[in-house]
C-alpha positions, 0 to 999 in steps of 0.5 A: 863894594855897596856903597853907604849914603849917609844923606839917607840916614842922618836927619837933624835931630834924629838918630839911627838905631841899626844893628851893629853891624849896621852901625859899623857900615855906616860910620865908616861911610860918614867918617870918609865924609868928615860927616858925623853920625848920631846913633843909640848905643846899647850896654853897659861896659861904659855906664856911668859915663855912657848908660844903655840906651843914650844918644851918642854923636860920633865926629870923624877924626878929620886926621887928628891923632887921638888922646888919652882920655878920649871917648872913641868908636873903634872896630874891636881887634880880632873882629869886625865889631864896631865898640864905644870905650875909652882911650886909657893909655898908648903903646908902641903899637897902638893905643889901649882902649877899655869900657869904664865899666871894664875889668878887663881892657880891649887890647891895644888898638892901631889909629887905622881901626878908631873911627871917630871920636864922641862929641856929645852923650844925651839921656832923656833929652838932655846932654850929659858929661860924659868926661872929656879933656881934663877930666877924660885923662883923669878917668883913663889915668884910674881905669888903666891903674885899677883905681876906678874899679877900687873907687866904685867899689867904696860905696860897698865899703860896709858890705865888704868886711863881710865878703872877706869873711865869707870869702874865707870861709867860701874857701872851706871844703865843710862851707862848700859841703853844707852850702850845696845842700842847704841852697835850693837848686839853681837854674841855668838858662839862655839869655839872648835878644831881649832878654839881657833885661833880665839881669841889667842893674850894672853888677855884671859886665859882658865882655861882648854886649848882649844887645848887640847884634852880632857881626857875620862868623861872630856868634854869643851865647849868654847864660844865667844862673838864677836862685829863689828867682835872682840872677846870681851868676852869668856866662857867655859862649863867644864863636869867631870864625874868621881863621885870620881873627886871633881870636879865632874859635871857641871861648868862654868869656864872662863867667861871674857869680855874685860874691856871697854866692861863690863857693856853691858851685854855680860857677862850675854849673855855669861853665859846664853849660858852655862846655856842654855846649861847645861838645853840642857844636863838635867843637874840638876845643873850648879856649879862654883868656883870664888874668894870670893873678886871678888865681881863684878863677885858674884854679876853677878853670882847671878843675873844670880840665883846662890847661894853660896853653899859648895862642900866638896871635895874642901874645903881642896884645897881651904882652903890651897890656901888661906894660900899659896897666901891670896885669896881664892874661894867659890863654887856658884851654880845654881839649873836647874830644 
């Protein structure tokens, strides 16, 4: 195995910016050490607390056990990626870990696969609170209950009596009809690389970064949808190759259409561009995980041709989700033969 020294990397006052998989290659490097890496972290799945582009140092364990509210670097399960997100809750077999931008958390997370714990966040040259002790429980405390995500969403307050209404309405076969023939023509196009700067601002939240890049037998596409020039919808096509991953295949993850512009039909464009995609790949199947009371988006999946079916491998994750935060996912599946 080639050996990482970390003496060539880390400088005082520097920090590195590698690909993920860079990253990934040296934390683990410097954890064995008890040294720390300082390093720039790309996303918005932390943000606030962590924005795009801050400065992060990341200390070993040293053999201490992690806590709920801590902020730590840990390998993704299923994968080979390296994530920064918080510690929300702990299970039998592990520990849950999700983004404070999150809907949806990453699954529980055994001690072996932390590699670090964040010590300090700097944006623009200044160090910032990024919660911590006291404060850091009680983030994970309202991100496993929801209550952040309904906190953050208050400052919308006078824009949701309106949502609700247009929800309802939204739901109307006679909305769906006039909608689709009063707005213009969306475009549907790739997004990759660099281009994630064309839909930052916070409203949508990939579950795999779309600055990253992606580990070796790990593949993402992105799309947007755009109308009269604004991003109104997004998705991704994830490939994970590794047959030992129970992740393994071909997902779509990340669909999302901003609120007034549901009902229209992007989402259904959105998903077809990935189907279409996946057929491109002679993929045999198209799979995705969604929460099982979201019945608006299983709905959708299913007129699209998914039917629910069990990935084995998940169902441990899935189940110890469920106890830690209350909801829990199904796996649907669309057959593309």
């Amino acid at each position: 195995m080639t050996e990482v020294d970390p003496s060539r990397y880390l400088v005082p006052g520097g920090e590195v910016s590698l690909s993920n998989a860079g990253q990934l290659q040296l934390l683990r490097a410097v954890s064995e050490r008890g040294l720390a890496l300082r390093t720039r972290v790309l996303g918005l799945s932390m943000s606030p607390s962590i924005r795009n582009e801050d400065i992060v140092t990341i200390a070993s364990m040293g053999g201490d056990e992690p806590r709920v509210g801590d902020v730590v670097a840990f390998v993704v399960p299923g994968s080979e990626r390296l994530a920064v997100h918080r510690i929300v809750g702990r299970g039998a077999s592990g520990w849950l870990l999700r983004g404070d931008n999150c809907r949806e958390t990453d699954g529980v997370v055994i001690d072996e696969r932390i590699l670090g714990r964040v010590v300090r966040v700097e944006r623009d040259g200044r160090d910032v609170d990024f919660g911590t002790g006291r404060k850091g429980c009680r983030i994970a405390w309202l991100s496993r209950t929801g209550t952040l995500t309904a906190l953050r969403s208050l400052r919308h307050a006078p824009r949701r009596l309106v949502s609700r209404a247009l929800h309802g309405a939204q739901g109307l076969a006679l909305y769906r009809a006039i909608g689709g023939r009063v707005v213009s023509p969306v475009d549907v196009f790739e997004v990759n690389g660099a281009a994630p700067d064309t839909i930052r601002g916070g409203f949508f939240r990939p579950r795999v970064s779309l600055s990253e890049t992606p580990a070796e037998g790990f593949e993402v596409m992105n799309w947007v949808a755009k109308l009269r020039g604004r991003v109104v919808g997004f998705v991704q096509l994830v490939r994970v190759e590794d047959p030992d991953s129970p992740w393994s295949g071909h997902w779509l993850f990340s669909l999302e259409v901003r609120g007034r512009y549901r009902g229209l039909g992007i989402g259904d464009a959105l998903a077809a561009q990935v189907v279409e995609e996946a057929r491109m790949r002679r993929c045999d199947s198209l799979l995705l995980a969604v929460y099982e009371d979201n019945r608006a988006a299983i709905d959708l999946y299913k007129k699209l041709g998914f039917e629910n079916t069990v990935v084995d491998a998940l169902e441990p994750g899935f189940e110890a989700e469920q106890q830690l935060t209350g909801r829990r996912r199904i796996t649907m599946r669309k057959d593309l033969d």
